[in-house]
N, C-alpha and C positions, 0 to 999 in steps of 0.2 A: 481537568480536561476541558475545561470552558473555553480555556486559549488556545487551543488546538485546532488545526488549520482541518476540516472534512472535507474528504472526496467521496461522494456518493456517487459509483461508478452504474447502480442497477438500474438506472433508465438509458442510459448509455447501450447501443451494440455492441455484442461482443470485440468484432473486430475493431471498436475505435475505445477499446480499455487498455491493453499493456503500454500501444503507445501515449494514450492520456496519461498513466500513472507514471511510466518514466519520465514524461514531460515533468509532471509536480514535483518528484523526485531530483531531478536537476536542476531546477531553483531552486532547493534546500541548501541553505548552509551549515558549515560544519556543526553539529550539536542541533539542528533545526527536526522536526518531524513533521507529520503529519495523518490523520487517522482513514483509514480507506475503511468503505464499509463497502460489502456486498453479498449479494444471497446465497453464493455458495463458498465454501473452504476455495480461499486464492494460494491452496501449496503450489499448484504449477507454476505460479507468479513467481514465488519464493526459489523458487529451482529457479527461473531466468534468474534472477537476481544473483542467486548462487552463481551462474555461470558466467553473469557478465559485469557484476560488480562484486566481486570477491573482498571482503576485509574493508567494503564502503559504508555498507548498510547495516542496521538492526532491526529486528523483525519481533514484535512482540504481539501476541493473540489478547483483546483486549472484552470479546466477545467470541463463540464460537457455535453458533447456530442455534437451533436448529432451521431459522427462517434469515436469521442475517449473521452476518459475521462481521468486527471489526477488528484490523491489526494498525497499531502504530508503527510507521517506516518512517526509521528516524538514518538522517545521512552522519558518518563518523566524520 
């Protein structure tokens, strides 16, 4: 994991995280990732993603609380 690119989204406002994350997101290249961390479970994230990048992304839970959580969002 040492190569792995982190987005530490929790000092960040809420309102300026989905759009940062997609931002990181769409500089990925195909087979590229990167690791999001934040303080609560990002399912609702994963549901956007669901709905607007279908068959793009992969989502793997690499931590899952109870104070942080990290998922790898790796682009197909």
């Amino acid at each position: 994991m040492s190569d792995s690119k982190v987005l530490d989204i929790r000092p960040y406002p809420p309102i300026q995280r989905h759009p940062l994350i997609f931002g990181w997101f769409e500089e990925l290249g195909a087979g590229e990732h990167f690791v999001l961390v934040n303080d609560h479970d990002p399912k609702p994230l994963f549901y956007q993603f669901q709905a607007e990048r279908t068959g793009e992304f992969t989502w793997e839970y690499e931590l899952q609380g109870p104070k942080e959580w990290r998922v790898r969002i790796g682009k197909n």
